[in-house]
Steps between C-alpha positions, in 0.01 A plus 500: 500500500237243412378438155135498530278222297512568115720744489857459253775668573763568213848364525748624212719224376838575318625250225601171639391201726341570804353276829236622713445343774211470733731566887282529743087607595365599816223203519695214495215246526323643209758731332381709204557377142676715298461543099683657237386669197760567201430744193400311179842579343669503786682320763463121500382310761655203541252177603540135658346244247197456703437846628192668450616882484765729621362437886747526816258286747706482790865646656783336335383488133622680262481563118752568216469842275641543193546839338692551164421884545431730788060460599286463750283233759190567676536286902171448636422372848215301536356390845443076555157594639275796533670764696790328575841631520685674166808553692783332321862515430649473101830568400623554157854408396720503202669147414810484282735231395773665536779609223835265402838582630682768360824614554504910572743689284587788762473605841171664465169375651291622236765261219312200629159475432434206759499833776176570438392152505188418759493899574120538638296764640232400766210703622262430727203624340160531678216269413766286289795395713876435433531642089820431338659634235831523256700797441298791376155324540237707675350393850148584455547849322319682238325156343391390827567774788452329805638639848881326545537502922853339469805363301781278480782503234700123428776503322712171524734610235609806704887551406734513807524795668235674372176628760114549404312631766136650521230617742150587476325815644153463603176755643265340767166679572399844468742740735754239569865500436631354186744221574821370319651068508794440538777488252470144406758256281377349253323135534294713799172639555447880466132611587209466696352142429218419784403858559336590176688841488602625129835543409551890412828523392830333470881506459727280391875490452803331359856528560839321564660256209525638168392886395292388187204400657181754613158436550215633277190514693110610406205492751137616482358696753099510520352813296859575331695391161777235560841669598839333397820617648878273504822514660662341771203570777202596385201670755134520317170572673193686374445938519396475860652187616173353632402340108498134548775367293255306211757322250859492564806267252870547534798406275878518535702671191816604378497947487654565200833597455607857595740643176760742636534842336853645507458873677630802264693750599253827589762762397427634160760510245621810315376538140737668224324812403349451171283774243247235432242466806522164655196290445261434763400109561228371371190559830395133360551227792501106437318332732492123537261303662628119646243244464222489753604256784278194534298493834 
């Protein structure tokens, strides 16, 4: 979807460095420019010495964000000449230097933390492009819904032996059939890039390797509440499952340990007969509450 003249279209950033770069655009003798607005105490925009504002002016620029907390930018495509083409590409991506070597103590994928490492969530969102994004960072979502027509999952880090796959389900027009991708490795496509369909629900799931990993999963659908669900495959879509899928982020976790009860014998046991009545127990029950898991 184009981005018509003046308009801004919201782009959540999580905390870290960022480069968003200008890909591609439609007119490529007189591409649009492209311009960047950042909150006043939020992300920074990082400048050339000689620049005169946070402008992409042609494919193959870029610029460097820098968040120290979760915010927002505004991306605004701006024709080279009255009525000319807004059509462009831009795609966000999280940079990292990278962690030093450790040595893990166990077995475990979850023991090292360098597993995670370069984990990212892509969506394709309309009127933005390619969107990028660490573990548990929203695409688009309830800052910024936006409709998400695709995604991709990297994961460089990915221990041996261990599978993430996903697919997208997607509505065309009015009184078609709703359609499903492919189940699709990760480092692939999953979606419906070029045809301007929404995505409308998806699945994803993990398996092989070790037994302590499962994903935790949340996705917006258009006129509901975000829904969260984990384990090791997860299926969301919206009370119909026509809703365009409007903000979607992902993150792999440990489930926490299951404590095993010893089972009791159901047989009652005999009581000595006694002239004092036996007590009844106390109709008070304890009831403790774990800590409310971090989404």
């Amino acid at each position: 979807m184009a981005v018509v003249k003046g308009q801004r279209k919201p782009v959540d950033i999580g905390r870290g460095v960022f480069l968003l770069r200008y890909e591609s655009a439609d007119d490529q003798g007189r591409p649009p420019s492209v311009r960047v607005h950042a909150e006043t105490a939020g992300p920074e925009v990082l400048l050339e010495p000689d620049a005169d504002g946070p402008v992409l002016w042609q494919p193959g620029s870029s610029l460097v964000i820098r968040a120290q907390k979760p915010g927002r930018v505004d991306v605004e495509v701006v024709p080279s000449r009255p009525g000319g083409s807004v059509a462009a590409r831009v795609k966000l991506e999280k940079i990292s230097q990278g962690e030093p070597d450790r040595q893990a103590a166990t077995t475990r994928a979850t023991d090292d933390p360098r597993v995670f490492d370069g984990f990212q969530l892509l969506g394709h969102v309309a009127g933005i492009g390619d969107v990028a994004v660490g573990p548990n960072e929203w695409v688009a979502g309830p800052r910024a819904p936006s409709r998400i027509e695709g995604i991709a999952i990297e994961w460089p880090n990915k221990p041996k032996g261990v599978e993430l796959r996903y697919a997208v389900k997607f509505t065309g027009p009015r009184g078609s059939q709703p359609g499903q991708s492919k189940m699709t490795p990760c480092g692939r496509f999953a979606g419906t890039r070029g045809r301007a369909l929404p995505v409308s629900g998806v699945i994803l799931e993990i398996d092989g390797g070790s037994d302590n990993l499962e994903l935790s999963v949340e996705a917006l659908f258009l006129g509901s509440a975000p829904m969260r669900t984990s384990g090791k495959r997860v299926v969301l879509s919206g009370s119909t499952g026509r809703e365009p899928m409007v903000g979607l982020r992902v993150e792999l976790s440990e489930p926490p340990p299951v404590a095993k009860v010893p089972v009791l014998a159901t047989s009652r046991p005999t009581l000595a007969a006694t002239a004092e009545p036996i007590a009844r127990p106390s109709g008070r029950v304890r009831v403790f509450r774990s800590p409310a898991r971090q989404s």
